[in-house]
mmCIF file of the N, C-alpha and C atoms, coordinates in Angstrom:
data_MODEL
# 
_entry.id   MODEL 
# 
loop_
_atom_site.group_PDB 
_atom_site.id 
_atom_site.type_symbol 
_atom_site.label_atom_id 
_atom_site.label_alt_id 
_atom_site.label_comp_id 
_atom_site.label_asym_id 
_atom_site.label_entity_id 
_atom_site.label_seq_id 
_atom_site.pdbx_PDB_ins_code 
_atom_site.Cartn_x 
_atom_site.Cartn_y 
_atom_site.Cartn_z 
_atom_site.occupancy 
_atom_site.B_iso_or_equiv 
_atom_site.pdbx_formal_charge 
_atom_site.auth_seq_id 
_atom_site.auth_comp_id 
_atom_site.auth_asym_id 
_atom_site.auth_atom_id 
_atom_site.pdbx_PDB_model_num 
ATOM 1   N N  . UNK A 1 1  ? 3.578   -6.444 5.174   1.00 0.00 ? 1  UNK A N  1 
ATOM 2   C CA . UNK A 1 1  ? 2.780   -5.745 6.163   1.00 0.00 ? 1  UNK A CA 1 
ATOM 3   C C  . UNK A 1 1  ? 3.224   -4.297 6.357   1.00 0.00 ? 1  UNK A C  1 
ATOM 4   N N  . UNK A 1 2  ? 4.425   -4.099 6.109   1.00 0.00 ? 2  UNK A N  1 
ATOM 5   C CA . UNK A 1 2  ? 4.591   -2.920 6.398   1.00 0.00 ? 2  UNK A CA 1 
ATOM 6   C C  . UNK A 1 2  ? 4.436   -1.314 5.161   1.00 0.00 ? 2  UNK A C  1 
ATOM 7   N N  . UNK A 1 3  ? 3.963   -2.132 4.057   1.00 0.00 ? 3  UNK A N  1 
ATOM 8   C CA . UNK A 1 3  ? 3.129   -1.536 2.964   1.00 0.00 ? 3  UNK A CA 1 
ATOM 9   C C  . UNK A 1 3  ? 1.638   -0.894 3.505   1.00 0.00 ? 3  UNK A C  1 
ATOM 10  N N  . UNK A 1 4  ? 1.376   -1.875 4.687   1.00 0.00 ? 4  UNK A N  1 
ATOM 11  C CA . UNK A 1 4  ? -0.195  -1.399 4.337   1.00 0.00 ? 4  UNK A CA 1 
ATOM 12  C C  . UNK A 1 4  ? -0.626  0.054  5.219   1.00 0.00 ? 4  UNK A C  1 
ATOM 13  N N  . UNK A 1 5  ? -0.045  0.700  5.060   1.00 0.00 ? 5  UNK A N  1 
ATOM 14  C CA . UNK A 1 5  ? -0.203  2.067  5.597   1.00 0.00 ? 5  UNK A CA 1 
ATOM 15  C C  . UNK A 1 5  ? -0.682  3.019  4.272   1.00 0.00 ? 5  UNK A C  1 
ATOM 16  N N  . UNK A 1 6  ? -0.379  2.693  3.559   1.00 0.00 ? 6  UNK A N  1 
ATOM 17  C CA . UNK A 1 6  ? -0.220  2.935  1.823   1.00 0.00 ? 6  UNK A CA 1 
ATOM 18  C C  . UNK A 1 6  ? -2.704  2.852  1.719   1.00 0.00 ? 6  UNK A C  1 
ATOM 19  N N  . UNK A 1 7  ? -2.265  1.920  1.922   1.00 0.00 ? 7  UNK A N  1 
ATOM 20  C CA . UNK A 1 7  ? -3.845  1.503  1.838   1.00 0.00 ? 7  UNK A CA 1 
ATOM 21  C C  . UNK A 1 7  ? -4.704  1.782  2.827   1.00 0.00 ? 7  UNK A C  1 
ATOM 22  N N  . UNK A 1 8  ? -4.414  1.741  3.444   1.00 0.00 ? 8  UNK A N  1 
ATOM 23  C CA . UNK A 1 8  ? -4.801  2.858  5.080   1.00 0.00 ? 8  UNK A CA 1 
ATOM 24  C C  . UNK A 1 8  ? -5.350  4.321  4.885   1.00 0.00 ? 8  UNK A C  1 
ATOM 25  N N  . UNK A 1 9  ? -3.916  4.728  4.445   1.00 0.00 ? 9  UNK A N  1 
ATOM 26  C CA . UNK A 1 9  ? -4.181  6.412  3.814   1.00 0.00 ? 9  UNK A CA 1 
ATOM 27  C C  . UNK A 1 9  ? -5.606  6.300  2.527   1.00 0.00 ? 9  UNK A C  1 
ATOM 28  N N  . UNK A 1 10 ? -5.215  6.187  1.581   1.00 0.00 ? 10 UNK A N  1 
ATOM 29  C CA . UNK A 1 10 ? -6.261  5.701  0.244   1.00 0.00 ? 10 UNK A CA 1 
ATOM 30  C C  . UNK A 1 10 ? -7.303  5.427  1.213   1.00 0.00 ? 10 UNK A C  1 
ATOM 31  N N  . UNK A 1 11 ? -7.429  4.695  1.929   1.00 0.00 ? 11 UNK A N  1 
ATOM 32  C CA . UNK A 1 11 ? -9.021  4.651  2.262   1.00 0.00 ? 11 UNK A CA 1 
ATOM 33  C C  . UNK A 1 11 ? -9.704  5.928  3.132   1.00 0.00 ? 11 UNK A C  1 
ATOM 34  N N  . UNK A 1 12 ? -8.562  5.922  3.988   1.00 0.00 ? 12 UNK A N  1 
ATOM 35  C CA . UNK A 1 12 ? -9.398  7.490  4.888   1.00 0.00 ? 12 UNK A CA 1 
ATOM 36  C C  . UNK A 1 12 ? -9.685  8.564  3.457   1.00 0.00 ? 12 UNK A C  1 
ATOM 37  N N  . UNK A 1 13 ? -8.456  9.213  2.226   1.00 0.00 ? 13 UNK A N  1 
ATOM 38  C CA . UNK A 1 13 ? -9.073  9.703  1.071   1.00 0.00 ? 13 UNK A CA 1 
ATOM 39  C C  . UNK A 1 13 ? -9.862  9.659  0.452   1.00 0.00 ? 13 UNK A C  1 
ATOM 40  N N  . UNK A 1 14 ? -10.008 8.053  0.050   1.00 0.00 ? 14 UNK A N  1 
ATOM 41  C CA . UNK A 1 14 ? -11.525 7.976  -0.223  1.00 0.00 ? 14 UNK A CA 1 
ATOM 42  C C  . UNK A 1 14 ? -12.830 8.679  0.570   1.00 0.00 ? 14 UNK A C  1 
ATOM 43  N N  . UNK A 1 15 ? -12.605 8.098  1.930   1.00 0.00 ? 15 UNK A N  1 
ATOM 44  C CA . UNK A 1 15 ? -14.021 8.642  2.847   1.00 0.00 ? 15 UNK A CA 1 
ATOM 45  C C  . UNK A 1 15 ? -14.016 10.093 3.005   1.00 0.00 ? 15 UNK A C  1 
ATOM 46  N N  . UNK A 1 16 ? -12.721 10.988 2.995   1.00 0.00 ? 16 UNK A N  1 
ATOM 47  C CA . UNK A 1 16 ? -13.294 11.937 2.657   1.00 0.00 ? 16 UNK A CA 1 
ATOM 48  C C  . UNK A 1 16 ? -13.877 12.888 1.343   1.00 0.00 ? 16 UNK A C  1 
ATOM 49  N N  . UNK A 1 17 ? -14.132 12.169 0.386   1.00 0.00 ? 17 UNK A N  1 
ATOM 50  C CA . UNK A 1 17 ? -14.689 12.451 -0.679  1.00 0.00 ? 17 UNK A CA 1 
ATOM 51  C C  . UNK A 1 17 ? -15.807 12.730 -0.533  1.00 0.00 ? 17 UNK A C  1 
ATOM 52  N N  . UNK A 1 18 ? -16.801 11.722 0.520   1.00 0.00 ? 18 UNK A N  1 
ATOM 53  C CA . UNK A 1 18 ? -17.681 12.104 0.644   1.00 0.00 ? 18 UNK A CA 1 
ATOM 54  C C  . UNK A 1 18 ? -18.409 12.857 1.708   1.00 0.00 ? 18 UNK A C  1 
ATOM 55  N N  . UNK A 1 19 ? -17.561 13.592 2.142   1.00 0.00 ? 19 UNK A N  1 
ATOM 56  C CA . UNK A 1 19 ? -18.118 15.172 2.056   1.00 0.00 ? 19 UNK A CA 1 
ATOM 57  C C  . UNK A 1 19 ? -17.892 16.284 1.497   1.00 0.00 ? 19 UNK A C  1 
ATOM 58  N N  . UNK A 1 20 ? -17.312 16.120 0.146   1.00 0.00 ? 20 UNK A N  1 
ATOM 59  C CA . UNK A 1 20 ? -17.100 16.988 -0.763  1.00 0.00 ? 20 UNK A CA 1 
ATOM 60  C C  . UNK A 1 20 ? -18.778 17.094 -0.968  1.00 0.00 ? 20 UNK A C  1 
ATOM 61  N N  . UNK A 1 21 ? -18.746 18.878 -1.210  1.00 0.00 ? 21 UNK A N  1 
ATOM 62  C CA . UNK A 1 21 ? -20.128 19.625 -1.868  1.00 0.00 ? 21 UNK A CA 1 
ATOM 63  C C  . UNK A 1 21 ? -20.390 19.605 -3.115  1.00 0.00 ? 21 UNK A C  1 
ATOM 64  N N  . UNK A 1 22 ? -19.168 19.437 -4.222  1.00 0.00 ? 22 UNK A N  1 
ATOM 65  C CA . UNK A 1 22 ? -18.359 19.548 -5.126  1.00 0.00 ? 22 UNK A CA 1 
ATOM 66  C C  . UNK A 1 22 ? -18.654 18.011 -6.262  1.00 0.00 ? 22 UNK A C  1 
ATOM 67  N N  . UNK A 1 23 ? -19.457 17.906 -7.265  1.00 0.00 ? 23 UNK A N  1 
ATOM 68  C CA . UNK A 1 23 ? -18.841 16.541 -7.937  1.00 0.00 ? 23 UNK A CA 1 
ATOM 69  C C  . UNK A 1 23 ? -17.680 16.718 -8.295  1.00 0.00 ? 23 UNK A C  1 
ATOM 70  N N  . UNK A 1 24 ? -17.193 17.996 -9.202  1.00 0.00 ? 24 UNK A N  1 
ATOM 71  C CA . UNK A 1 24 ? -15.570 18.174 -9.254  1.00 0.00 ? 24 UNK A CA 1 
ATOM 72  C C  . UNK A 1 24 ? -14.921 17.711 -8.397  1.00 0.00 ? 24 UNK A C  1 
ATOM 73  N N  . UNK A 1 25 ? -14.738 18.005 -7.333  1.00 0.00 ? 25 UNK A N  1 
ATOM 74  C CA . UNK A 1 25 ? -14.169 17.875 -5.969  1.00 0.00 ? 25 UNK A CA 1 
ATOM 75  C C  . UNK A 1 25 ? -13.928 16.499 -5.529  1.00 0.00 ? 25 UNK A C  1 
ATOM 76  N N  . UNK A 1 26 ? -15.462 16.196 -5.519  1.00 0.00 ? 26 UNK A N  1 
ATOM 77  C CA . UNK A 1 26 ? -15.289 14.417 -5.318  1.00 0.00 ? 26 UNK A CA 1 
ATOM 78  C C  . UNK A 1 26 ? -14.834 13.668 -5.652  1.00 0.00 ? 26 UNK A C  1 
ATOM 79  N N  . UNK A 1 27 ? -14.707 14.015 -7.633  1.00 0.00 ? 27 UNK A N  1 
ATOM 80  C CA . UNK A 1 27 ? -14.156 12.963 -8.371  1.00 0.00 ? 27 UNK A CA 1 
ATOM 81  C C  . UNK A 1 27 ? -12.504 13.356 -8.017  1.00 0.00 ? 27 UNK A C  1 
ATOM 82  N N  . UNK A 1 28 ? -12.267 14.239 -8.248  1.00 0.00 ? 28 UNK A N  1 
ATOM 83  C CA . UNK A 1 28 ? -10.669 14.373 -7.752  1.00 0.00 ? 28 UNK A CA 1 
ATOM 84  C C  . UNK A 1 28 ? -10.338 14.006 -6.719  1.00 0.00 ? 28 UNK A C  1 
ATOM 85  N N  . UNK A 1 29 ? -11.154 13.991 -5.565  1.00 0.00 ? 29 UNK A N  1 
ATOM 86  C CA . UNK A 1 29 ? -10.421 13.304 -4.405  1.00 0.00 ? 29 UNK A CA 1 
ATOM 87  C C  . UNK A 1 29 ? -10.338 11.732 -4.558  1.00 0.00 ? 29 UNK A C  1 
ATOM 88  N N  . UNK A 1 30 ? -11.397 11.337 -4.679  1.00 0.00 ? 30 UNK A N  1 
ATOM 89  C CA . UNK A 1 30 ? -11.494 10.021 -5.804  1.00 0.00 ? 30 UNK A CA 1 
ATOM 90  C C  . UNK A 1 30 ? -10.385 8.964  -6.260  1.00 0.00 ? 30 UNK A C  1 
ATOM 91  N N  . UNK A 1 31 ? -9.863  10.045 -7.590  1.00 0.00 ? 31 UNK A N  1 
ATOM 92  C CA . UNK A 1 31 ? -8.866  9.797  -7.989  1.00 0.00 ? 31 UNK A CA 1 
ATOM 93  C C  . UNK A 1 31 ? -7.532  9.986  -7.296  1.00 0.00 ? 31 UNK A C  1 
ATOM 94  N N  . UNK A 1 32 ? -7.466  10.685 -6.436  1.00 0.00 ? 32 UNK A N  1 
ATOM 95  C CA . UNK A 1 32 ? -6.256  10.790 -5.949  1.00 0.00 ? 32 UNK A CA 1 
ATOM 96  C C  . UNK A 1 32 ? -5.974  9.638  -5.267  1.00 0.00 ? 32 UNK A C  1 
ATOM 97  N N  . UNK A 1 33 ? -7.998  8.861  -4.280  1.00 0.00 ? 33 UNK A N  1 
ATOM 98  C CA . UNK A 1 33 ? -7.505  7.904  -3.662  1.00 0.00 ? 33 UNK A CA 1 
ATOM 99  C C  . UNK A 1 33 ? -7.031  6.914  -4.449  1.00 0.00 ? 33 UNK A C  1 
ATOM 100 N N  . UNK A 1 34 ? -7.516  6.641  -5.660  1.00 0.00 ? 34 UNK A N  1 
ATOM 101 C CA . UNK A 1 34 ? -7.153  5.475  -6.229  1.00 0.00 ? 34 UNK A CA 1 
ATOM 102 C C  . UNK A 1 34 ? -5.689  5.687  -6.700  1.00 0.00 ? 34 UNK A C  1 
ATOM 103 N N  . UNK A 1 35 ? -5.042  6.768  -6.797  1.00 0.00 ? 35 UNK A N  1 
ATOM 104 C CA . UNK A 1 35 ? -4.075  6.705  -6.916  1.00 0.00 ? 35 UNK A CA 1 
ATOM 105 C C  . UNK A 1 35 ? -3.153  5.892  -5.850  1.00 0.00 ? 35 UNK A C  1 
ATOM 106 N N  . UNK A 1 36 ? -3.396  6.433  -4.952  1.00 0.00 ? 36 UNK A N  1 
ATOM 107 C CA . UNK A 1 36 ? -2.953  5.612  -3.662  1.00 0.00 ? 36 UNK A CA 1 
ATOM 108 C C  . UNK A 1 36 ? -3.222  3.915  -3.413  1.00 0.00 ? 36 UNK A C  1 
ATOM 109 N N  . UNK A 1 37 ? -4.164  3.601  -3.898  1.00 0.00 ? 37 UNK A N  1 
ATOM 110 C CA . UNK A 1 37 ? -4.557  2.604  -3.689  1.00 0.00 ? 37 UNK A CA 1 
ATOM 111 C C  . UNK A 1 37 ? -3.735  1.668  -5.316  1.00 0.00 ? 37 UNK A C  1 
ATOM 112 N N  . UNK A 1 38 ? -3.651  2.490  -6.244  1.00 0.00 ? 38 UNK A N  1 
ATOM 113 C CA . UNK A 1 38 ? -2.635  2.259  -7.529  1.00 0.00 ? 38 UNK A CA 1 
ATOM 114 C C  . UNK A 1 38 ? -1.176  1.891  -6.632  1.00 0.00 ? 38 UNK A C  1 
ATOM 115 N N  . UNK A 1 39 ? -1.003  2.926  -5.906  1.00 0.00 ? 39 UNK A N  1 
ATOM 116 C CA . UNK A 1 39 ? 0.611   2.690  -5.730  1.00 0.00 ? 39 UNK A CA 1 
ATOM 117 C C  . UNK A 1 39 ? 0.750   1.331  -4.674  1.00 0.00 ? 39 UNK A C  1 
ATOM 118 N N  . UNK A 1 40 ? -0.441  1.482  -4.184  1.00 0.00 ? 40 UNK A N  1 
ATOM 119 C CA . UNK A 1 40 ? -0.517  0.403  -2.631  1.00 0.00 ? 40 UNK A CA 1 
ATOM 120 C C  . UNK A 1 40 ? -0.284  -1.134 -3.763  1.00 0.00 ? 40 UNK A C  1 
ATOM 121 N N  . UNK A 1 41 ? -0.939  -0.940 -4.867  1.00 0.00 ? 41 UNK A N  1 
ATOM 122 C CA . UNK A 1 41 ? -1.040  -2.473 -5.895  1.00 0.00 ? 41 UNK A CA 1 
ATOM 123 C C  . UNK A 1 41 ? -0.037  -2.933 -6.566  1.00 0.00 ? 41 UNK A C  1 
ATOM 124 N N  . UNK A 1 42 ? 0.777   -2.007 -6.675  1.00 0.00 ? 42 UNK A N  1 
ATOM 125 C CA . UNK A 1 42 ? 2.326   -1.603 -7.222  1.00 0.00 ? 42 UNK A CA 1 
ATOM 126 C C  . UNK A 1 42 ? 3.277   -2.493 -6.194  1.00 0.00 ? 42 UNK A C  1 
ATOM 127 N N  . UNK A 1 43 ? 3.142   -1.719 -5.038  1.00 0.00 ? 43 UNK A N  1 
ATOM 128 C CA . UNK A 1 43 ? 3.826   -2.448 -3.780  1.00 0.00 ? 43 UNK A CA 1 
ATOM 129 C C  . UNK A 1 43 ? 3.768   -3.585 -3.251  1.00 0.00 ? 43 UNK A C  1 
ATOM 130 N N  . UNK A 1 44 ? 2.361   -4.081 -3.833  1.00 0.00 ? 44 UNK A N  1 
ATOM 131 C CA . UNK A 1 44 ? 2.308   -5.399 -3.231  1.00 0.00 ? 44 UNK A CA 1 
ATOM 132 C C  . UNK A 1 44 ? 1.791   -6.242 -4.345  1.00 0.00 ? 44 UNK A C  1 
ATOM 133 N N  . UNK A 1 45 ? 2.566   -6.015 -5.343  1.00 0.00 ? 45 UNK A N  1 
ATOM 134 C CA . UNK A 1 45 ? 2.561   -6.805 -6.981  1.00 0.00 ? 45 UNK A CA 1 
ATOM 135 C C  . UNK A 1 45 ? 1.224   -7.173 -7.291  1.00 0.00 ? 45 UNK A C  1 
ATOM 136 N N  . UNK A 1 46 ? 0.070   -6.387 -7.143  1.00 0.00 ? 46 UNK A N  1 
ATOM 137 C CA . UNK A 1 46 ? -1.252  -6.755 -7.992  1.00 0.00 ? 46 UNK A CA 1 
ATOM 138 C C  . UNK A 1 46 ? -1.492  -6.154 -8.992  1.00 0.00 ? 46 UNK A C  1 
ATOM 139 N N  . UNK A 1 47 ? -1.363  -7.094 -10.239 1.00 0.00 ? 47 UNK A N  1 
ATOM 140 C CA . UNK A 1 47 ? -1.301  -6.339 -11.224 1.00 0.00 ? 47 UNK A CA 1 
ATOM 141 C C  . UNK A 1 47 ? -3.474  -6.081 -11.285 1.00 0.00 ? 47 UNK A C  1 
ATOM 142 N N  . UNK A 1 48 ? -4.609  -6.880 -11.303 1.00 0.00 ? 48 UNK A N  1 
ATOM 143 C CA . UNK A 1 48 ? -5.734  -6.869 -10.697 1.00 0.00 ? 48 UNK A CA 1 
ATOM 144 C C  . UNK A 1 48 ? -5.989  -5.131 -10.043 1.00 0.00 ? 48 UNK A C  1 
ATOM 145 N N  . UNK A 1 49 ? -5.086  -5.101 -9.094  1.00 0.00 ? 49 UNK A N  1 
ATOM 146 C CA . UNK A 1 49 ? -5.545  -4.102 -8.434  1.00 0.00 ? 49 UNK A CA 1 
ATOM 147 C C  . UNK A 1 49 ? -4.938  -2.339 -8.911  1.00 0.00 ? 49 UNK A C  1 
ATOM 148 N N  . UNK A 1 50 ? -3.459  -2.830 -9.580  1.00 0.00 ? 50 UNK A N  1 
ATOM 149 C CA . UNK A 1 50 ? -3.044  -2.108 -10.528 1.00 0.00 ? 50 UNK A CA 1 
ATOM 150 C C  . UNK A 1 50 ? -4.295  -1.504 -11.930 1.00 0.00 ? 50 UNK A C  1 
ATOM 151 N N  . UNK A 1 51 ? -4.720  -1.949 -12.173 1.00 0.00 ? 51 UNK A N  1 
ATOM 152 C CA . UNK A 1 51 ? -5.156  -2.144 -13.251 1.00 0.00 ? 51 UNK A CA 1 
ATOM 153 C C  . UNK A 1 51 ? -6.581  -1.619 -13.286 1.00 0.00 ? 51 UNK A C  1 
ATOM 154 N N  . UNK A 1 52 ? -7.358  -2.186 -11.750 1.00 0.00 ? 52 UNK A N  1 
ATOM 155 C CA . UNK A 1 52 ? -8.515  -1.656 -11.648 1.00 0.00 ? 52 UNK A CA 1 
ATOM 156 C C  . UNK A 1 52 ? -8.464  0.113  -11.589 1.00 0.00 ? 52 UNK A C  1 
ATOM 157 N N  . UNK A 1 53 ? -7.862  0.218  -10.584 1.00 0.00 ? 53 UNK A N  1 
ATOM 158 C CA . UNK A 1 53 ? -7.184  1.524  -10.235 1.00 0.00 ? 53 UNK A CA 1 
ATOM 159 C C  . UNK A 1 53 ? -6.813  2.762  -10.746 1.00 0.00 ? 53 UNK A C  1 
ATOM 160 N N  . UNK A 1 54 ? -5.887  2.464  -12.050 1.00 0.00 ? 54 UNK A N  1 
ATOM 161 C CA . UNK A 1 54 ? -5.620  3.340  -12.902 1.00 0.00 ? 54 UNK A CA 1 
ATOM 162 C C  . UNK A 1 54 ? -6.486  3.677  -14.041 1.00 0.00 ? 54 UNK A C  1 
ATOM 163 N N  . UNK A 1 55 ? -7.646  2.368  -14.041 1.00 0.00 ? 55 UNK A N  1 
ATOM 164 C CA . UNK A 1 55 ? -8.598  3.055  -14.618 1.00 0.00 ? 55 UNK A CA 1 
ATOM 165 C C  . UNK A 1 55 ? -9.794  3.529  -14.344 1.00 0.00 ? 55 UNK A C  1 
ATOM 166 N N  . UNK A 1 56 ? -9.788  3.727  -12.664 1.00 0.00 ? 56 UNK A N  1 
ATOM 167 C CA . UNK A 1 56 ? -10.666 4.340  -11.985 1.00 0.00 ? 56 UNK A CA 1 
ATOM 168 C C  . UNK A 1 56 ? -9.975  6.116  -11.833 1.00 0.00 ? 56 UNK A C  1 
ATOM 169 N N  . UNK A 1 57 ? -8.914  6.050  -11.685 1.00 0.00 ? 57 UNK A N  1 
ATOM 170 C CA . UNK A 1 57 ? -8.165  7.686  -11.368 1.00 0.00 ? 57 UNK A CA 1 
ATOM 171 C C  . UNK A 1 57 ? -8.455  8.072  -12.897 1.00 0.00 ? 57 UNK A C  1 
ATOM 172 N N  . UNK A 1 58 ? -8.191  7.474  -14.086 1.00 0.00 ? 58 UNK A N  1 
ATOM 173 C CA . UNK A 1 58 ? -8.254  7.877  -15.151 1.00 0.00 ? 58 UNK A CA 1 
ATOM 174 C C  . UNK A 1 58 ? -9.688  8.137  -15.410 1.00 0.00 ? 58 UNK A C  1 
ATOM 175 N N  . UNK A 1 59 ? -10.541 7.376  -15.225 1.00 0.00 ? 59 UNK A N  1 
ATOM 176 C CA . UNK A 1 59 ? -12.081 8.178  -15.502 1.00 0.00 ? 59 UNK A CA 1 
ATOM 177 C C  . UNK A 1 59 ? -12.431 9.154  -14.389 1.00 0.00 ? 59 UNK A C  1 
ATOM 178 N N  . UNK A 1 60 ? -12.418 8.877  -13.329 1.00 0.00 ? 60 UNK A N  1 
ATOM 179 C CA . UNK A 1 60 ? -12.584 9.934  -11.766 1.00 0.00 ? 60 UNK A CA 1 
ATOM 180 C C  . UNK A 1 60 ? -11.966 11.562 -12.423 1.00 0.00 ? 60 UNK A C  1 
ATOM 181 N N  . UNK A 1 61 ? -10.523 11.503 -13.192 1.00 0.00 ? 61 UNK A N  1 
ATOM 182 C CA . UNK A 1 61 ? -9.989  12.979 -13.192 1.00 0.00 ? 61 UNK A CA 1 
ATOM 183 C C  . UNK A 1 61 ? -10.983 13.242 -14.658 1.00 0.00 ? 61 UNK A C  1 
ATOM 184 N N  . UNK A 1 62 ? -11.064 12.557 -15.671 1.00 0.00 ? 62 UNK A N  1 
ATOM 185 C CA . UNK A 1 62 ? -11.711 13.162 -16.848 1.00 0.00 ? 62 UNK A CA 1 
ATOM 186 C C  . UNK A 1 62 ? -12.852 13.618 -16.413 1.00 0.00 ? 62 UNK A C  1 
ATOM 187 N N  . UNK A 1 63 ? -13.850 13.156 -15.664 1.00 0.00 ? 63 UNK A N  1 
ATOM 188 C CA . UNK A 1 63 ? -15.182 13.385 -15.650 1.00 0.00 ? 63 UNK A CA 1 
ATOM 189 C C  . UNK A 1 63 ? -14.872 14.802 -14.130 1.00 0.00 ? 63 UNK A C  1 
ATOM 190 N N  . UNK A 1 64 ? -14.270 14.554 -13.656 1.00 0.00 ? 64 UNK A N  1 
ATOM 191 C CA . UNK A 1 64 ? -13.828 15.569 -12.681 1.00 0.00 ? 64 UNK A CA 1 
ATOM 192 C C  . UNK A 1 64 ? -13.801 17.058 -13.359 1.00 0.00 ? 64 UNK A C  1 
ATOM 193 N N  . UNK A 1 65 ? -12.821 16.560 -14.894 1.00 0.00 ? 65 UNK A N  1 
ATOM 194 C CA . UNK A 1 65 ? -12.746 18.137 -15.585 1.00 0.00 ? 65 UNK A CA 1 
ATOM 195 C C  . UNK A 1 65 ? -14.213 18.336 -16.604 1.00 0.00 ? 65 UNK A C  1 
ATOM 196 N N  . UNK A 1 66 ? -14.422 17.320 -17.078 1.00 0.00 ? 66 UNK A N  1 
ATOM 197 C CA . UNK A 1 66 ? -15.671 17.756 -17.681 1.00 0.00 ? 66 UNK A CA 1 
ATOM 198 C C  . UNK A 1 66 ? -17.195 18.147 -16.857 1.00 0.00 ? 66 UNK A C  1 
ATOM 199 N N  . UNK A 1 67 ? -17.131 17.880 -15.581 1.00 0.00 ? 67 UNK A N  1 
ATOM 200 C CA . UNK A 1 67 ? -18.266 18.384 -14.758 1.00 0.00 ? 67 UNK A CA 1 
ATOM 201 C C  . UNK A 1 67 ? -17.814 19.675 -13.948 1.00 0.00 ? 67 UNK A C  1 
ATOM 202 N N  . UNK A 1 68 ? -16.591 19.907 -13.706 1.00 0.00 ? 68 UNK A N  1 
ATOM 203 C CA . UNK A 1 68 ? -16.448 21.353 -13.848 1.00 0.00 ? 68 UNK A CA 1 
ATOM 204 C C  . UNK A 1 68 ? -16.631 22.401 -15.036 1.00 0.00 ? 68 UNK A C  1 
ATOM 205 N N  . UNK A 1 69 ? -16.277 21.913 -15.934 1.00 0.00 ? 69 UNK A N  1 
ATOM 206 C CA . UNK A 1 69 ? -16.706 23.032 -17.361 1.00 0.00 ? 69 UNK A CA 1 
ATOM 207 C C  . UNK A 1 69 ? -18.010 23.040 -17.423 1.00 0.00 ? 69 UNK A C  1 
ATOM 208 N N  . UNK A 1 70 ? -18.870 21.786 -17.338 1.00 0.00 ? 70 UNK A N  1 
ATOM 209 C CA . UNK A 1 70 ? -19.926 22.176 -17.701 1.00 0.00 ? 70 UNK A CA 1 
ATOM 210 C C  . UNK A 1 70 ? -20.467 22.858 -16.625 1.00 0.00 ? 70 UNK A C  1 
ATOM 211 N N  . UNK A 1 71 ? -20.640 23.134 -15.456 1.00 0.00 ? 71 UNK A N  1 
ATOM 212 C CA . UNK A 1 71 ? -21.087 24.014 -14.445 1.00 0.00 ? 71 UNK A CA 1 
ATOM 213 C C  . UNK A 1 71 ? -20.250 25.379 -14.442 1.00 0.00 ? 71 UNK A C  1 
ATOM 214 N N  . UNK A 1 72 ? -19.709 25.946 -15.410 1.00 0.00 ? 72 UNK A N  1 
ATOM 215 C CA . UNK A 1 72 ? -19.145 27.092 -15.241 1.00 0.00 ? 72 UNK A CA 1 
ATOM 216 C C  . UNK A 1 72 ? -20.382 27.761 -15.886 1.00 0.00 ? 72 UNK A C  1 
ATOM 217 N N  . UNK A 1 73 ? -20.097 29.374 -15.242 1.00 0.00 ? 73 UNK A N  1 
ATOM 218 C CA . UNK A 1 73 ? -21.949 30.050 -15.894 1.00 0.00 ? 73 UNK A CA 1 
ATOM 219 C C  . UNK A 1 73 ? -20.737 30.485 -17.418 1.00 0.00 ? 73 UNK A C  1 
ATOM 220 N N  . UNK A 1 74 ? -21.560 30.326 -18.288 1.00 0.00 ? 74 UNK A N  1 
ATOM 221 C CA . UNK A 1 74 ? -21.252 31.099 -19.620 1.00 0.00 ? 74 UNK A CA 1 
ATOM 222 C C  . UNK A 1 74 ? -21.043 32.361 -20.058 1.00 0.00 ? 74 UNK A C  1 
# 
């Protein structure tokens, strides 16, 4: 119980994603939550939640950098 502050945080991160103006923005905040929510799965031995996680931060930051490049003016 005293982990779940871990998952607490990650979720308020998540919600503020969405008021990012930004898809860049969003997906990085995104990922950061799932990072959090990675470490929260870590802490409380889910490998499930481990697993979902790191491959949600891992697509959230790629598409994060590729929808910033492509909106840069040329």
């Amino acid at each position: 119980m005293k982990n779940d502050w871990i998952g607490w945080l990650a979720t308020a991160v998540f919600m503020t994603s969405y008021v990012s103006k930004s898809p860049a923005m969003l997906r990085r905040i995104q990922a950061l939550a799932s990072c959090l929510w990675l470490t929260y799965g870590i802490m409380i031995h889910s490998v499930p939640m481990i697993v979902a996680n790191a491959l949600v931060a891992a697509v959230a930051l790629y598409s994060s950098f590729n929808a910033a490049k492509s909106s840069r003016p040329v």
